[in-house]
C-alpha positions in Angstrom: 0.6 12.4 21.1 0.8 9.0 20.3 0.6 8.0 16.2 -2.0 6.0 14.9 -1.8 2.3 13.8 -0.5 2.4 10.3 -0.9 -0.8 8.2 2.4 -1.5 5.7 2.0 -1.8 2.5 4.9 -2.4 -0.3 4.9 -0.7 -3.9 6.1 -3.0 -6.7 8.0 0.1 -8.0 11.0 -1.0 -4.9 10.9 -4.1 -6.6 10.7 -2.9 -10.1 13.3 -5.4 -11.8 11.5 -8.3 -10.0 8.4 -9.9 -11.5 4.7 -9.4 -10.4 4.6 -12.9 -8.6 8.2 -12.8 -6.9 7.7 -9.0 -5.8 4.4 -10.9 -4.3 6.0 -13.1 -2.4 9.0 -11.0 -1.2 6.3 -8.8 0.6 4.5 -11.6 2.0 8.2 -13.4 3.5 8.7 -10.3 4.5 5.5 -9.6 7.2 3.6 -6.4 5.0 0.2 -6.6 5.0 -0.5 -5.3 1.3 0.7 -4.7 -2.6 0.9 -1.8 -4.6 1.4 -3.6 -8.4 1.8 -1.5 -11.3 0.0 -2.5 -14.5 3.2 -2.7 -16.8 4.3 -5.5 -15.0 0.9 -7.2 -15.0 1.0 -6.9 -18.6 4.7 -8.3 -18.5 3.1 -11.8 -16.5 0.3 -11.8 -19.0 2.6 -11.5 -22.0 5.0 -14.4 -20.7 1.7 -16.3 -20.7 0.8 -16.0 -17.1 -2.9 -15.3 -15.5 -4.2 -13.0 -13.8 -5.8 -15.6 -11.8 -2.3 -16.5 -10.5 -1.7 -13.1 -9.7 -4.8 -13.4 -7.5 -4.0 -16.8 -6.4 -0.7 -15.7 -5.1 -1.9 -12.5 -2.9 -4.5 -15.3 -1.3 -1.2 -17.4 -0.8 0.5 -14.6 1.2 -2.9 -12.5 2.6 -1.7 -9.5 0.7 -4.7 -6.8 0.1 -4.1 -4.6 -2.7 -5.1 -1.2 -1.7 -4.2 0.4 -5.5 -2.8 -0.4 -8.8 -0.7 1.9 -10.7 -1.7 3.7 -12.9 -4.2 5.8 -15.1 -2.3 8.0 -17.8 -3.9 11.1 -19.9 -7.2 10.7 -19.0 -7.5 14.0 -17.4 -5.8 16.2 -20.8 -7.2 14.4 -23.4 -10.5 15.2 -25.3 -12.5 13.7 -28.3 -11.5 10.5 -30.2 -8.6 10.9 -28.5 -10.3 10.5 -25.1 -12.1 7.7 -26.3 -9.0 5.8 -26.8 -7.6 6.9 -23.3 -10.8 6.0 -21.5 -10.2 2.1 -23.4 -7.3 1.6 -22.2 -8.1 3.0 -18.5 -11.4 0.3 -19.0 -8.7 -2.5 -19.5 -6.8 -1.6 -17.0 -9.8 -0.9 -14.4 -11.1 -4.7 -15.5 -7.7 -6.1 -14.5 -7.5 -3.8 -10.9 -10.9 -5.7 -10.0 -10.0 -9.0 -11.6 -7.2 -9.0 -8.5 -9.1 -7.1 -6.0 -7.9 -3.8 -5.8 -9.5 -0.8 -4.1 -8.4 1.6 -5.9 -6.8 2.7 -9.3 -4.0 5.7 -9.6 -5.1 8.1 -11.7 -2.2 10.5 -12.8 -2.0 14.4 -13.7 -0.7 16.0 -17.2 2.7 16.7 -17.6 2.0 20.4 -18.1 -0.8 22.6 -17.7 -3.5 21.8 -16.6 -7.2 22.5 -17.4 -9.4 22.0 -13.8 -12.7 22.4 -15.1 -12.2 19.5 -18.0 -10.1 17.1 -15.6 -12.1 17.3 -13.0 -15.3 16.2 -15.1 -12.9 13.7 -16.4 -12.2 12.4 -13.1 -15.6 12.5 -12.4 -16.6 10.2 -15.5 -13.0 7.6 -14.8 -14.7 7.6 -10.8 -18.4 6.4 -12.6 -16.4 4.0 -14.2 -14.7 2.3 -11.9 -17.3 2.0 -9.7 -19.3 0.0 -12.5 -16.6 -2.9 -11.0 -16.1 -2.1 -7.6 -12.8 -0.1 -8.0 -11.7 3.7 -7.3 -9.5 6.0 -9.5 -7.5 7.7 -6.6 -6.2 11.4 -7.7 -2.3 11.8 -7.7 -0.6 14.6 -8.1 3.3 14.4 -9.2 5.3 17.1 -7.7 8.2 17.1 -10.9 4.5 18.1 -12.8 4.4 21.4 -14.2 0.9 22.5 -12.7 -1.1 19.5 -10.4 1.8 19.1 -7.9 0.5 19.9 -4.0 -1.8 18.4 -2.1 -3.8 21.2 -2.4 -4.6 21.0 -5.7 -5.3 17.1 -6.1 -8.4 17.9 -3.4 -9.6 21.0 -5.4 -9.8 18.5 -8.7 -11.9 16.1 -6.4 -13.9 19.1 -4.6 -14.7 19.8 -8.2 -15.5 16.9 -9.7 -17.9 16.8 -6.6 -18.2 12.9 -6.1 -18.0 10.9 -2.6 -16.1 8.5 -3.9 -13.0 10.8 -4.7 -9.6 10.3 -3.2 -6.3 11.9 -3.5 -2.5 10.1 -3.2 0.0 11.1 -1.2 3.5 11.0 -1.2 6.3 13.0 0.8 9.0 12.5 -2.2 5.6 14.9 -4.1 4.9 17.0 -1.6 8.6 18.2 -1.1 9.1 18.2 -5.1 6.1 20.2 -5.7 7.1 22.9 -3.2 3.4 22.9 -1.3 3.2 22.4 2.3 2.9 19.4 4.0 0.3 20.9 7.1 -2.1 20.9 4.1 -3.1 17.4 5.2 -4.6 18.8 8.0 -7.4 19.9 4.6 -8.3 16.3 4.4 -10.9 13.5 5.7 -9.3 10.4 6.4 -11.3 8.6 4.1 -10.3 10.9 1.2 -6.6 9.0 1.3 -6.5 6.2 -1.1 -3.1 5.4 0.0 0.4 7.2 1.6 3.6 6.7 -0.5 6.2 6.7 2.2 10.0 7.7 1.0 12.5 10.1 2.5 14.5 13.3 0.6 18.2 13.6 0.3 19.8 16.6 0.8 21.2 16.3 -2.1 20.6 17.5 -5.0 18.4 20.1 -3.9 14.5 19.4 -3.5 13.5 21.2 -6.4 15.3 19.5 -9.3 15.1 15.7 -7.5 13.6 13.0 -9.4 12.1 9.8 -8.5 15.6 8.0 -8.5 16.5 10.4 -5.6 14.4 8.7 -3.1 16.1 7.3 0.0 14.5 5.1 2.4 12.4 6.5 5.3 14.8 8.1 8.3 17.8 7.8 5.6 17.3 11.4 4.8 16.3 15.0 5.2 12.8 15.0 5.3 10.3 15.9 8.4 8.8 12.5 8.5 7.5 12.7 12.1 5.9 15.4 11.4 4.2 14.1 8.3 3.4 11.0 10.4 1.5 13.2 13.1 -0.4 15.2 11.0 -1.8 11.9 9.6 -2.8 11.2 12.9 -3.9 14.2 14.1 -6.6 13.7 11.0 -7.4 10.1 12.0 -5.7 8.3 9.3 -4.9 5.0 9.9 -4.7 3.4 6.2 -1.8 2.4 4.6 1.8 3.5 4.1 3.2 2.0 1.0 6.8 2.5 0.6 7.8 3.2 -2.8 11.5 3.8 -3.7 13.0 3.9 -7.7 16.5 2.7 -6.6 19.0 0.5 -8.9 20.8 0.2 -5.9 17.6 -1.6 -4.4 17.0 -3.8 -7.6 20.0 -5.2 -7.8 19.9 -6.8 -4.2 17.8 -9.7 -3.1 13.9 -8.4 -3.4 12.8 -10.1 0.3 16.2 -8.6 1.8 15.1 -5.0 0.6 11.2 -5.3 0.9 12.5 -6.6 5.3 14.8 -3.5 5.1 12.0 -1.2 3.9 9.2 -2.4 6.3 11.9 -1.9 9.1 12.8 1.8 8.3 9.1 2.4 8.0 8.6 1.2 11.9 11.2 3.0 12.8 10.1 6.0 11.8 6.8 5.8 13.0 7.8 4.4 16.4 9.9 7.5 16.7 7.0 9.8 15.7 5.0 8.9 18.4 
């Protein structure tokens, strides 16, 4: 079976020491299509007295979509003035997703337990929200979570929140963390993917107690990759995979040598899935 045609993306997070406008440009020298940026670092640019219409300026430069920024935080847990506060701050950040032309938003779980019925209303209102200016709160859910870590239950938090307009993360550093199975793609629509992380495991340590600095790059580790690759096309997805390492080892080399490295361990992966 032959895969689908992916499109690359490149998460700021494998470029996490560089800022927003070089990690722009590294991805656009280096051939990907899109940007994942993270609002920290947006907020870093603005603080050093930057624009966001530079930020915008420079994805023009290099024809770079921007298929999600990262992320939402404790909307989902949070109730009363409290929630007020968190839904602020998810409005700023939702202002400054559209102001560069993001599609989506990523929207992530509670640390510990979580309550369905409330998040899922919440995600409900943070979707109604974003759509006021054009941009969609994608569900994640975190595998090193104590509760919302498989695919599984990211969809039944968007079944429940019962909106068209809901999507789900994912991420094969999550699903293997969280201990779900990865066939349970074969559960979802295409169009309910708001993006794929794409990462390999090690084998070491063990799956279980991994954490996001134990990413390798894709085919550098243990991970049934191909197989993740064909059940997204077996579905009919043919988004984006965004590759999205944590690696000092990364950040301290040249960001357009590692963001060509990246894009080229992502092909080959996918060339060999087919």
């Amino acid at each position: 079976m032959a895969t689908a045609q992916f499109r690359y993306c490149l998460n700021g997070s494998t470029l996490r020491t560089t800022p927003v406008l070089g990690q722009i440009e590294a991805a656009g020298r280096a051939g990907y299509e899109a940007i994942e940026l993270w609002h920290d670092k947006l907020d870093e640019h603005l603080a050093a007295g930057g624009t966001l219409g530079e930020v915008r300026a420079a994805l023009a430069h290099w024809k770079l979509a921007v298929p999600t920024t990262i992320y939402l935080a404790r909307w989902f847990e949070t109730t009363g003035d409290e929630h007020l506060a968190v839904m602020g701050d998810c409005l700023r950040k939702l202002n400054q997703a559209a102001a560069i032309g993001a599609v989506h938003v990523i929207a992530c779980p509670p640390m510990g337990a979580a309550d369905y019925e409330t998040g899922s209303r919440h995600y409900r209102e943070l979707l109604e929200l974003g759509l006021t200016l054009g941009v969609k709160p994608a569900m994640e859910f975190l595998g090193f979570v104590e509760e919302l870590n498989t695919i599984d239950l990211a969809l039944d938090v968007v079944r429940r929140a019962g909106h068209p307009a809901g999507t789900i993360v994912l991420d094969p550093f999550h699903v293997s963390r969280g201990g779900g199975s990865m066939e349970s793609i074969r559960k979802l629509r295409p169009e309910q993917i708001a993006v794929c992380h794409f990462n390999d495991i090690p084998a070491e340590p063990p799956a279980h107690v991994q954490r996001d600095e134990d990413r390798v790059l894709p085919g550098a580790g243990v991970y049934d990759l191909k197989r993740f690759v064909q059940l997204l096309s077996e579905i009919g997805y043919s988004g984006w995979l965004s590759l999205e390492l944590f690696r000092q080892d990364l950040w301290d080399r040249d960001p357009e040598e590692v963001a060509r490295l990246g894009l080229q361990a992502m092909r080959e992966v996918v060339e060999s899935a087919g």
